[in-house]
TORBAMAR-266570 format. One record per residue (C-alpha): x, y, z; residue number from 1. Coordinates in pm, 1 decimal, decimal comma, padded with zeros to 6 digits, always signed. Layout:
! residues N
{{X; Y; Z}; NUM} ...
END
This chain:
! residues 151
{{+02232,3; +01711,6; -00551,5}; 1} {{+02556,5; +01538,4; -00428,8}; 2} {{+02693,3; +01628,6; -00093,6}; 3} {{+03025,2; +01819,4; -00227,9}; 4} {{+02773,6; +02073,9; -00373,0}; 5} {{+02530,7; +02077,3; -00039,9}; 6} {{+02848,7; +02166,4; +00169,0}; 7} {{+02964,8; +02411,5; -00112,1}; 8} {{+02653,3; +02604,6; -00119,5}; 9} {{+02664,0; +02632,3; +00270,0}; 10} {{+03019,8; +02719,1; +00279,2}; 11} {{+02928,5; +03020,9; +00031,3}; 12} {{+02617,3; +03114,9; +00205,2}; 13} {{+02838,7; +03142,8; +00540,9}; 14} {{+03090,7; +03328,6; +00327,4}; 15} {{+02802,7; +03546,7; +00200,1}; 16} {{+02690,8; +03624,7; +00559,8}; 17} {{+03033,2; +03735,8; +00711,9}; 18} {{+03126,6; +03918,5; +00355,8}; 19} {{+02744,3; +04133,3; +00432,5}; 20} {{+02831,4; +04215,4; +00765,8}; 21} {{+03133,0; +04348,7; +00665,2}; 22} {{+03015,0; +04559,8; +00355,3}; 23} {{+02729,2; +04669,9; +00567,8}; 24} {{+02960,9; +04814,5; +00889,9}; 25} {{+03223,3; +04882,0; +00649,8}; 26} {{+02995,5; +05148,5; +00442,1}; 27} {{+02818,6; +05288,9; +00738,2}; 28} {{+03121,0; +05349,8; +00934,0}; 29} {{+03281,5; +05465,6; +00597,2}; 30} {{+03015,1; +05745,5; +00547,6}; 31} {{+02981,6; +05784,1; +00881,3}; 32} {{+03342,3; +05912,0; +00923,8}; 33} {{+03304,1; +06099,3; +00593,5}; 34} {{+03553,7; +05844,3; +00362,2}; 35} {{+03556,4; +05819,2; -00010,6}; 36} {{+03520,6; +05534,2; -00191,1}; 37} {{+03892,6; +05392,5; -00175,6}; 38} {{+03908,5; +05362,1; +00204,1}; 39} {{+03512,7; +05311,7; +00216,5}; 40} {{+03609,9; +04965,3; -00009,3}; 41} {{+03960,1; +04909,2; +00194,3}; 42} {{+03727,3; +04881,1; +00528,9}; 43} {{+03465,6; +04687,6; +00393,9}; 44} {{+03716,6; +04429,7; +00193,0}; 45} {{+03903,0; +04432,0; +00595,0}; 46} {{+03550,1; +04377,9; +00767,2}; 47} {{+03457,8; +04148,3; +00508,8}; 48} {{+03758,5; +03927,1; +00597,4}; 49} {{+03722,7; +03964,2; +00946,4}; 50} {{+03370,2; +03873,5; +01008,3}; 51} {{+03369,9; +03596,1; +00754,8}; 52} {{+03702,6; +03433,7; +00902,9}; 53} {{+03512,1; +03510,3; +01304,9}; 54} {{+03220,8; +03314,1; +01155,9}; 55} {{+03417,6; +03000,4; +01119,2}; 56} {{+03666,7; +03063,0; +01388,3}; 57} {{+03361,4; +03069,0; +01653,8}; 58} {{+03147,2; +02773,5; +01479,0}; 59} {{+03540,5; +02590,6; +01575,3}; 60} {{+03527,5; +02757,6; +01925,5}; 61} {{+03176,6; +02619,6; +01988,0}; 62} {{+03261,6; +02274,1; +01847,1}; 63} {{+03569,5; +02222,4; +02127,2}; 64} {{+03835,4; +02319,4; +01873,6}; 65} {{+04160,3; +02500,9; +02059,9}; 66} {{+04216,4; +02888,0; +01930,0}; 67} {{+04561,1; +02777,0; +01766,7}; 68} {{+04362,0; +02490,6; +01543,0}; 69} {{+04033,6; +02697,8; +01475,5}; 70} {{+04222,0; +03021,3; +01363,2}; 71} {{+04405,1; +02746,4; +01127,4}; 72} {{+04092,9; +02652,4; +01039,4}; 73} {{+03938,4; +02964,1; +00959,1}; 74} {{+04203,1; +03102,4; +00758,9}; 75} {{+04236,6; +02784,6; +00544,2}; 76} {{+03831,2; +02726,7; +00527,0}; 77} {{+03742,5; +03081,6; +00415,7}; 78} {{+04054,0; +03266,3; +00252,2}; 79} {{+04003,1; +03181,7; -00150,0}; 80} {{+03598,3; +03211,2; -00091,9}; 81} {{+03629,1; +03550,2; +00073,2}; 82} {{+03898,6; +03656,2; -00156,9}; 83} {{+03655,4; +03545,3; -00442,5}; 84} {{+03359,2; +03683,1; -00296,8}; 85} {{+03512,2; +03999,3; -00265,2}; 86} {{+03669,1; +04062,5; -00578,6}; 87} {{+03311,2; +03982,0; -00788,4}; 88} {{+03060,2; +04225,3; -00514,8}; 89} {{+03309,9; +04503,5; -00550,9}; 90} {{+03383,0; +04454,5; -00906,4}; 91} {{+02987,6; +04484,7; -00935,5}; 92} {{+02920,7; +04763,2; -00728,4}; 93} {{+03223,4; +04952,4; -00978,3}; 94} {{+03081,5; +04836,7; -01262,7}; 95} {{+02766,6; +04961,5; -01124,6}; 96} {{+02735,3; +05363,8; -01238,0}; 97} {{+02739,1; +05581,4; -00952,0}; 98} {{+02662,3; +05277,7; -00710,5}; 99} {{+02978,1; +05391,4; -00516,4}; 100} {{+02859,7; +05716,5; -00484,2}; 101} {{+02509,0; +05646,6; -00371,7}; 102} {{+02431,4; +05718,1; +00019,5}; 103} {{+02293,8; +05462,7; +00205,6}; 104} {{+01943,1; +05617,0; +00224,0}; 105} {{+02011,0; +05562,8; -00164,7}; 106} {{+01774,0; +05234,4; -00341,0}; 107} {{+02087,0; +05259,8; -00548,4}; 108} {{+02305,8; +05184,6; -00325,7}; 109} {{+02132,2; +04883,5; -00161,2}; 110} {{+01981,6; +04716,4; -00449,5}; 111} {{+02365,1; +04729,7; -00588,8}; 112} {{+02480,1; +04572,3; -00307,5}; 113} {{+02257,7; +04313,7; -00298,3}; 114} {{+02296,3; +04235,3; -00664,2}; 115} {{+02667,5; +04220,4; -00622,1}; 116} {{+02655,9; +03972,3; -00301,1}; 117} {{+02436,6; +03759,6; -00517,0}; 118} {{+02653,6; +03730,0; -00860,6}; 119} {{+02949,2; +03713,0; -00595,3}; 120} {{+02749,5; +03401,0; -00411,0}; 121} {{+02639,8; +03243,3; -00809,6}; 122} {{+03012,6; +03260,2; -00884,2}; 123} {{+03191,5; +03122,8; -00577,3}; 124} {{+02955,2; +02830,1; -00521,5}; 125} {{+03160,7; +02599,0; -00799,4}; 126} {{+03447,2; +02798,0; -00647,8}; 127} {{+03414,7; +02639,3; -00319,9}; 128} {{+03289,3; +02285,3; -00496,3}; 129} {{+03611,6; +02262,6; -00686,1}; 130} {{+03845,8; +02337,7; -00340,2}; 131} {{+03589,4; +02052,3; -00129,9}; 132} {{+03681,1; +01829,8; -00458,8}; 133} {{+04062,3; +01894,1; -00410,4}; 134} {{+04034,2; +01841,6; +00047,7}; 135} {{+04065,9; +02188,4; +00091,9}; 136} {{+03812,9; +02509,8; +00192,7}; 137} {{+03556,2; +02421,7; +00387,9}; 138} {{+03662,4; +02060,3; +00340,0}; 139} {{+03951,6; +02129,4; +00625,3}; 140} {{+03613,7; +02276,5; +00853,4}; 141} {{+03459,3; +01922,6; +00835,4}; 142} {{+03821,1; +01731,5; +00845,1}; 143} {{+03831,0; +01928,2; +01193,8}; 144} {{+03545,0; +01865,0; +01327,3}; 145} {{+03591,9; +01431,9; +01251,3}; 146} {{+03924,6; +01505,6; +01422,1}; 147} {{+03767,6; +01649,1; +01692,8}; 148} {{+03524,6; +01413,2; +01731,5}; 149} {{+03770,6; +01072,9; +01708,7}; 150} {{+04007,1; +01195,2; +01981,1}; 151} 
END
């Protein structure tokens, strides 16, 4: 396997991580606070966005990168992948019947979710290959650190 699709597969599975976290909190705080399932996917899709893009902002942080640069970063590394991401896990979890409605002490609703996040990861893999291809994604992540590291 060829680099582009070693760093693609990582860039998904740290999309994948920050895209959970946010389902996850976004459904517990959802039911929690007694939403339906339109604000219930709003917060989650927000979360989803926000943990992903805090992933790759603090992996910047850590590697010396100023806040102006690494929020840069972040929202040019992880926007499409999210945005991809996204659109396939909640896509499943509709197509899914009565996914949506399932609690979360519901098998339903986890096993959904999980299948979703999967599919979403399967899909967005070439996703991400195709932007590293082109210099852009997680491409600009790596760009920034050699940057970093020459100057």
């Amino acid at each position: 396997m060829d680099s582009s699709w070693r760093m693609a597969i990582t860039a998904t599975r740290h999309c994948l991580t920050g895209c959970a976290i946010g389902e996850v909190l976004g459904m517990v705080l959802a039911t929690w606070w007694g939403w339906h399932n339109v604000g219930s996917i709003a917060l989650s899709v927000v979360l989803a966005f926000f943990f992903g893009y805090l992933l790759t902002f603090s992996g910047q942080r850590r590697a010396g990168v100023d806040v102006r640069n690494a929020v840069r970063v972040a929202l040019a590394a992880d926007t499409v992948s999210i945005l991809v991401m996204e659109i396939v896990d909640n896509g499943f979890m509709l197509a899914v019947p009565g996914a949506l409605d399932a609690t979360l002490s519901d098998g339903l609703f986890w096993a959904s979710l999980v299948a979703g996040l999967a599919v979403a990861f399967v899909i967005t893999v070439p996703v991400n290959h195709w932007m590293i291809g082109r210099g852009l994604g997680h491409a600009k992540v790596h760009q920034m650190h050699e940057d970093h590291q020459h100057s």
